[in-house]
C-alpha positions as a LaTeX table, in Angstrom:
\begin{tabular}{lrrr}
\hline
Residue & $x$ (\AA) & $y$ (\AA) & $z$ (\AA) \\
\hline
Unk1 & 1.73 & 13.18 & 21.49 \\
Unk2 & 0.43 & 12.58 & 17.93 \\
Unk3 & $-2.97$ & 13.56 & 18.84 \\
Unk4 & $-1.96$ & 17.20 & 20.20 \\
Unk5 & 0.07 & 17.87 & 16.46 \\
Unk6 & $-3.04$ & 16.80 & 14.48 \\
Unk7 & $-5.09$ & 19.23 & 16.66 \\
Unk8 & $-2.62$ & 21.62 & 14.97 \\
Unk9 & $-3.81$ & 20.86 & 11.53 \\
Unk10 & $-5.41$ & 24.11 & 10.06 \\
Unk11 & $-7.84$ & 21.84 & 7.60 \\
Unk12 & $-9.32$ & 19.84 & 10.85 \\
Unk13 & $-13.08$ & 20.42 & 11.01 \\
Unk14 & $-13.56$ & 22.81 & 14.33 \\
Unk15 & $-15.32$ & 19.93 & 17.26 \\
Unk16 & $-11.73$ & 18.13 & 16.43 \\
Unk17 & $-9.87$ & 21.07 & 18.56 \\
Unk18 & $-13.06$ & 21.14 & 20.88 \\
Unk19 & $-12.87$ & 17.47 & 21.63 \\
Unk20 & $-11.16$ & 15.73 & 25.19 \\
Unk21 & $-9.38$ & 12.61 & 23.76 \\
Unk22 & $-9.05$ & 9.47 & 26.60 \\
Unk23 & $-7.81$ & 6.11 & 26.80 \\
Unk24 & $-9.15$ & 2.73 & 28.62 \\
Unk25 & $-8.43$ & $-0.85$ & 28.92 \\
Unk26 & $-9.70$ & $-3.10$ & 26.64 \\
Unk27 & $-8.45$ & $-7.06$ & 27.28 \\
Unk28 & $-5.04$ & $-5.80$ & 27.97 \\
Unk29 & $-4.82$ & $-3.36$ & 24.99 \\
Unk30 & $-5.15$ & 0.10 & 25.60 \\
Unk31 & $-7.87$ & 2.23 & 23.76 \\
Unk32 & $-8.49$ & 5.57 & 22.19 \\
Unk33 & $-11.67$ & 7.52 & 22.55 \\
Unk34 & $-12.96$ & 11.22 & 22.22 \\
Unk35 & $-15.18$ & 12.85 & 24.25 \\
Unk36 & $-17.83$ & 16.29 & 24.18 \\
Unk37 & $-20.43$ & 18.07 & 25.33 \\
Unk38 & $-22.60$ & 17.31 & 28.42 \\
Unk39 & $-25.73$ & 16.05 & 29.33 \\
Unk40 & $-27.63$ & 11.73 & 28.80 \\
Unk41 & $-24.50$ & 9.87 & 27.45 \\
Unk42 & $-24.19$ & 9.27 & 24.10 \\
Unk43 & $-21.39$ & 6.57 & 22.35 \\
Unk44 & $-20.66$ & 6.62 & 18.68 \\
Unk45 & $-19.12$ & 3.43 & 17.27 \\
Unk46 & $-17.35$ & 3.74 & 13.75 \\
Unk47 & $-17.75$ & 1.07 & 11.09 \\
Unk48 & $-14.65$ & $-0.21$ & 8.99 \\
Unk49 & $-11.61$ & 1.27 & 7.68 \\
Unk50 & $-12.80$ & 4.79 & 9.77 \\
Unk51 & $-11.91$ & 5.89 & 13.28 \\
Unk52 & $-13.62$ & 8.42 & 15.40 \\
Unk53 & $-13.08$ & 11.75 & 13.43 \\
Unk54 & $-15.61$ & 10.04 & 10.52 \\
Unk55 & $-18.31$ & 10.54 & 13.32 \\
Unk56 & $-16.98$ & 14.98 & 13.27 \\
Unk57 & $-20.36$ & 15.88 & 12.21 \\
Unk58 & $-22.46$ & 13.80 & 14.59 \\
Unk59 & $-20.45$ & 14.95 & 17.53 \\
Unk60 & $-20.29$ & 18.83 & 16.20 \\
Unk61 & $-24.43$ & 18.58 & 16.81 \\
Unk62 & $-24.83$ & 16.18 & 19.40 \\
Unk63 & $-22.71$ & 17.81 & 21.73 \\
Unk64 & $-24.68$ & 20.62 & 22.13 \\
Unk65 & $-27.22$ & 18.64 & 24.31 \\
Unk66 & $-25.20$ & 15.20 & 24.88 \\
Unk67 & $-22.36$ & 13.98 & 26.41 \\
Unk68 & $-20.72$ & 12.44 & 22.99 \\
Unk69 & $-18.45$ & 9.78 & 22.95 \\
Unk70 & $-16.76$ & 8.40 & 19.69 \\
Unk71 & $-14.37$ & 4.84 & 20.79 \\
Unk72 & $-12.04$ & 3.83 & 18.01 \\
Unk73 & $-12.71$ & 0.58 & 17.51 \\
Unk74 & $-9.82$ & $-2.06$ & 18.45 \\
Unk75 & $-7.04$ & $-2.17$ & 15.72 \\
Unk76 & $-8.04$ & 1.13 & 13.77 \\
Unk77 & $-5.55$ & 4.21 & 14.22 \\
Unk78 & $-4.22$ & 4.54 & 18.31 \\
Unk79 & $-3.03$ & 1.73 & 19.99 \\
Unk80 & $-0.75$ & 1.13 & 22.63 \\
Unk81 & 0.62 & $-2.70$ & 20.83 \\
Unk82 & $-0.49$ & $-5.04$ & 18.41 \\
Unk83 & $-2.31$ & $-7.73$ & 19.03 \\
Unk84 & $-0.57$ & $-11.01$ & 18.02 \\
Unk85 & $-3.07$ & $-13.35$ & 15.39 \\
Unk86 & $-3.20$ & $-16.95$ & 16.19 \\
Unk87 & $-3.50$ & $-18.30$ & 12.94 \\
Unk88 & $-6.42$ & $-21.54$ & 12.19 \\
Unk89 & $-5.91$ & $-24.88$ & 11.11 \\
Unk90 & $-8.12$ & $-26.32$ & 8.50 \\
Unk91 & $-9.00$ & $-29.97$ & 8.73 \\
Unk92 & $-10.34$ & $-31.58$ & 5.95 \\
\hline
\end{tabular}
């Protein structure tokens, strides 16, 4: 999987080979999270254009004493299909 090759990457910060990556269910789309650490749960939510490796840092510390877990929002970076857009009429 693509995941498992990045892992690969000798420039990836360190938590990035340390991390368990997951999937769920999300209105019929399948998701992509990571997860780290143990401990009071802990979920990290990135902002736009980033996915969960923006959040390395956070994770790299918080995992120490938290169970971390970064979810890539829907539409950013893994997905199992695209969404189709319904597009919006204007009426004047």
């Amino acid at each position: 999987m693509l995941f498992s090759l990045i892992r690969q990457w000798p420039w990836l910060h360190p938590v990035a080979r340390r991390v368990r990556d997951g999937w769920y269910d999300y209105q019929g789309t399948r998701q992509h999270y990571v997860s780290c650490g143990r401990g009071p749960l802990v979920i990290l939510i990135h902002g736009v254009p980033e996915f969960w490796y923006s959040w390395r840092h956070q994770i790299d510390a918080l995992a120490a004493e938290y169970h971390v877990v970064a979810v890539d929002q829907p539409g950013f970076v893994f997905r199992s299909r695209q969404r189709r857009m319904t597009a919006i009429k204007r009426h004047d």
